[in-house]
C-alpha positions as CSV (number, residue, x, y, z in Angstrom):
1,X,-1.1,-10.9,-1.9
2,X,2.6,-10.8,-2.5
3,X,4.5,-7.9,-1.7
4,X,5.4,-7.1,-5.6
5,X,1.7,-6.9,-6.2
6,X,0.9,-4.5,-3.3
7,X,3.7,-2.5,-4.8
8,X,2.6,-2.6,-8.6
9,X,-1.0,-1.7,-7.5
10,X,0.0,1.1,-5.5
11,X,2.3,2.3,-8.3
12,X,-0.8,2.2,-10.6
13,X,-3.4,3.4,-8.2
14,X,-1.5,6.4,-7.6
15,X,0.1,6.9,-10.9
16,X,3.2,6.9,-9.5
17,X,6.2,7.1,-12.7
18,X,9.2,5.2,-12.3
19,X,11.5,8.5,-11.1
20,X,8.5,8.8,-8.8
21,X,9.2,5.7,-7.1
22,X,13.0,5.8,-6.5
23,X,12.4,9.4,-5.0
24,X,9.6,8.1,-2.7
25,X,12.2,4.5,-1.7
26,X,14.9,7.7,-1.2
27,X,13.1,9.9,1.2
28,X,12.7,6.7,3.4
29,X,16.7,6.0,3.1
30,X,16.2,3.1,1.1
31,X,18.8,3.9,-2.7
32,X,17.2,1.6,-6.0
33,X,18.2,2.0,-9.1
34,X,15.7,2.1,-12.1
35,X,16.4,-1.6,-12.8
36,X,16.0,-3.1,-9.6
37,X,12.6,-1.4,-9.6
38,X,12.0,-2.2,-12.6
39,X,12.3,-6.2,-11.7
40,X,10.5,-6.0,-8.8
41,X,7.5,-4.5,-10.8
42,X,7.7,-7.3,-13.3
43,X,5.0,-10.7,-12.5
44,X,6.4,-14.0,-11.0
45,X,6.3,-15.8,-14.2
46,X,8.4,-13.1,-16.2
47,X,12.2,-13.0,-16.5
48,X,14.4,-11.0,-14.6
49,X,11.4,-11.0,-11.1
50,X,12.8,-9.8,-8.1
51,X,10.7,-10.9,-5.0
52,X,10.2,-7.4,-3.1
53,X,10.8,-8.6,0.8
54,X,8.6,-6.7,3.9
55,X,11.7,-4.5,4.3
56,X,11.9,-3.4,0.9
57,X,8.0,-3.1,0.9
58,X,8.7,-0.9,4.2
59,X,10.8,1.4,2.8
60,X,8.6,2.2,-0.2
61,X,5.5,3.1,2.4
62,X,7.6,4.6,4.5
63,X,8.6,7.0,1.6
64,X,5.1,7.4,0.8
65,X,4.0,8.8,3.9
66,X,6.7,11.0,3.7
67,X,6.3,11.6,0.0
68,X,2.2,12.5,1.4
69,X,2.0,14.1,4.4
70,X,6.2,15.3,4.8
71,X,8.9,14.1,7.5
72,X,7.7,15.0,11.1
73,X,10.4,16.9,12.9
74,X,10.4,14.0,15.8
75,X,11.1,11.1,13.8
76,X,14.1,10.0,12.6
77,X,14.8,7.6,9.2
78,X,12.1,4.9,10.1
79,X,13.5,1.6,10.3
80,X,11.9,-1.5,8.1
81,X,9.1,-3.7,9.0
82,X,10.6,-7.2,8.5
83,X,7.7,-8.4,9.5
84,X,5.0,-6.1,7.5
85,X,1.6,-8.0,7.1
86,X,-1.7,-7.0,5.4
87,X,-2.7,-4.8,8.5
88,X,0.6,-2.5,8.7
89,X,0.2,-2.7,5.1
90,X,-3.4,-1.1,5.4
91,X,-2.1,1.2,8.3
92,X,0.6,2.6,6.5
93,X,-1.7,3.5,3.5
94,X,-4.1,5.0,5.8
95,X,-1.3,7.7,7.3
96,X,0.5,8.4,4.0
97,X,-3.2,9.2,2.4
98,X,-4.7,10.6,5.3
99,X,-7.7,8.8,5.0
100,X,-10.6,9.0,8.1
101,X,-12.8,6.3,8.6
102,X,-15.3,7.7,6.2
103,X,-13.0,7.4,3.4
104,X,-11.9,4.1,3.6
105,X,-15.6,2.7,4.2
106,X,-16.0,5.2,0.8
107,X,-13.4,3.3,-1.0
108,X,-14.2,0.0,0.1
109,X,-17.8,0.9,-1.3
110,X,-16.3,1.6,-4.6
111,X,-14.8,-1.8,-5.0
112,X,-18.3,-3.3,-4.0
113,X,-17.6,-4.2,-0.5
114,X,-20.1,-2.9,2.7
115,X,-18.6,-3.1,6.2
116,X,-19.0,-1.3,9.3
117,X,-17.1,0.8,11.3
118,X,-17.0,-1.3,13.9
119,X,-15.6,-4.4,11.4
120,X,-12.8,-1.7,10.1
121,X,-12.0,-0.5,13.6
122,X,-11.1,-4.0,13.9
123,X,-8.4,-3.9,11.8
124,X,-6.1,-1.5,13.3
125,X,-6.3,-2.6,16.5
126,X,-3.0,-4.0,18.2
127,X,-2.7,-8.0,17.6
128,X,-3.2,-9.0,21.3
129,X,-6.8,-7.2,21.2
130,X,-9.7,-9.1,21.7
131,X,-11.3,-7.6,18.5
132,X,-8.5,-7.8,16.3
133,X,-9.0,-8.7,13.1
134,X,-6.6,-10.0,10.2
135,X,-6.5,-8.1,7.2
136,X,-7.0,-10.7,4.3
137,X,-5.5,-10.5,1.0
138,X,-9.0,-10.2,-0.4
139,X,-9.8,-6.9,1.8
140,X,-6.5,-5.5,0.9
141,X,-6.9,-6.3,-3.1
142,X,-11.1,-4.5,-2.6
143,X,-8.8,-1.7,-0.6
144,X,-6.4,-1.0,-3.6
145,X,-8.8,-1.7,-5.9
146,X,-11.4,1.6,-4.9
147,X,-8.5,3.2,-4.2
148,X,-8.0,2.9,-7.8
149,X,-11.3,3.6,-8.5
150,X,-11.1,6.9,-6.6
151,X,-7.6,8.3,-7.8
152,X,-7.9,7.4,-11.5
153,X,-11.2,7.8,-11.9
154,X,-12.0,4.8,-13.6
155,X,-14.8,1.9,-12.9
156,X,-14.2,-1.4,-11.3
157,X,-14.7,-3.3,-14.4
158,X,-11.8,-1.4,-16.6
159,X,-9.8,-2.0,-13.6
160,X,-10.1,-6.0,-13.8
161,X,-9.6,-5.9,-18.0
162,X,-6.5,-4.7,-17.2
């Protein structure tokens, strides 16, 4: 997955408005204007795309756990993940939305996907682990997808028609 997707189905899983979005890139440090958003929300193919890098990506979750959960008094303005992957991706959801194991086997139920805890554990363990596991676009994409299921209250299949 592209960061612009991860962004776009973020945006529409959490029905997140436009004014909503600068506010959460703000509260991470990052300043967008409403166009420049508004580009890197558009598809590939369409005129005017702007590819959303991992920093830019970074910010926005950044923001969100802010946005979420509010700043911790320790921590300073978070710096970007140039090199953001599907796992830090996946990690960075988890904290801004406070999910527990439980919920996020929950969610990746709704989107038709069984796993284990064990197989989940895996995930968000440090990359030199010996059970480490890559986070494939396909588990993130079932990820958002029951995450839209969940927040928007809306079936699987209405989600794909869209």
């Amino acid at each position: 997955m592209n960061n612009n997707d991860v962004l776009r189905r973020i945006r529409y899983a959490l029905d997140i408005s436009n004014p909503g979005m600068i506010d959460i890139f703000k509260l991470s440090g990052c300043t967008l204007e409403q166009p420049t958003l508004l580009k890197l929300l558009k598809k590939e193919e369409e005129e005017e795309f702007i590819s959303c890098s991992n920093p830019l990506l970074s910010f926005f979750l950044d923001g969100l756990i802010v946005h979420k959960r509010g700043r911790r008094d320790s921590a300073g303005t978070p710096k970007p993940d140039a090199s953001l992957n599907n796992n830090a991706i996946l990690k960075k959801l988890r904290i801004a939305l406070d999910l527990k194991e439980e919920d996020m086997l929950a969610l990746m139920k709704l989107a038709g996907v069984t796993m284990s805890k064990s197989e989940l554990s895996a995930l968000f363990r440090n990359n030199g682990h010996k059970h480490y596991k890559e986070c494939g676009d396909q588990f993130l994409r079932n990820f958002l997808q029951g995450l839209t299921v969940r927040q928007r209250n809306v079936t699987p299949e209405q989600i794909l028609g869209e």
